[in-house]
C-alpha angles and dihedrals in degrees: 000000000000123000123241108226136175092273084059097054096049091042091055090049105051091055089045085058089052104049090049085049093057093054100043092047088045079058106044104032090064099026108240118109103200100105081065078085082071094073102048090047088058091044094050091043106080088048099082090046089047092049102053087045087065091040091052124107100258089218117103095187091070109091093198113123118249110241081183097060101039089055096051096044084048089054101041074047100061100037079053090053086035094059095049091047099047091072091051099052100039091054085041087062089040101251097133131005127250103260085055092049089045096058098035087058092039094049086036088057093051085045095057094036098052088049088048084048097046087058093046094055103033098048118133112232116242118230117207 
């Protein structure tokens, strides 16, 4: 299990900084502040996963499958393929232009992978 040190934290947040970056610039150097929707969409994406982690059966010896945890892994699933999509349609219906949709999906990408990578690296260990 890897340690989270204070390079980490500096590193994370750097590319946290620039993913936002990348979207707020997407929005105000055209002018159009719709890919701001991005954002929201990759904040709001690790919650259902969170919350039917908390909702699982903490006992690994059962070999019954988890409803709980497939719903919230379908949902944290689709705000992660939402988020991607949002900037594409919403260039495809010329709401905003391509290099706006290129950077929001690739700011929206460093957003959702720093908050993936802040979980891998803080997680507390479980002791059985």
């Amino acid at each position: 299990m890897p340690t989270a040190g204070l390079k980490t934290i500096i590193a994370l947040s750097f590319v946290l900084a620039i993913g936002f970056l990348l979207v707020i610039l997407s929005c105000a150097l055209y002018k159009v502040y719709y890919p701001l929707l991005v954002v929201a969409t990759y904040v709001l994406a690790p919650i259902p996963n969170w919350i039917a982690a908390r909702c699982a059966n903490p006992d690994d010896f059962e070999s019954t499958g988890n409803g709980a945890l497939d719903l919230g892994r379908f949902f944290t699933g689709f705000l992660v393929v939402m988020g991607l999509a949002l900037p594409a349609v919403l260039a495809h219906s010329a709401l905003i232009g391509i290099p706006a949709m290129v950077m929001s999906i690739i700011g929206g990408l460093l957003i959702y992978g720093t908050i993936i990578s802040f979980g891998m690296f803080f997680q507390e260990e479980q002791e059985f």
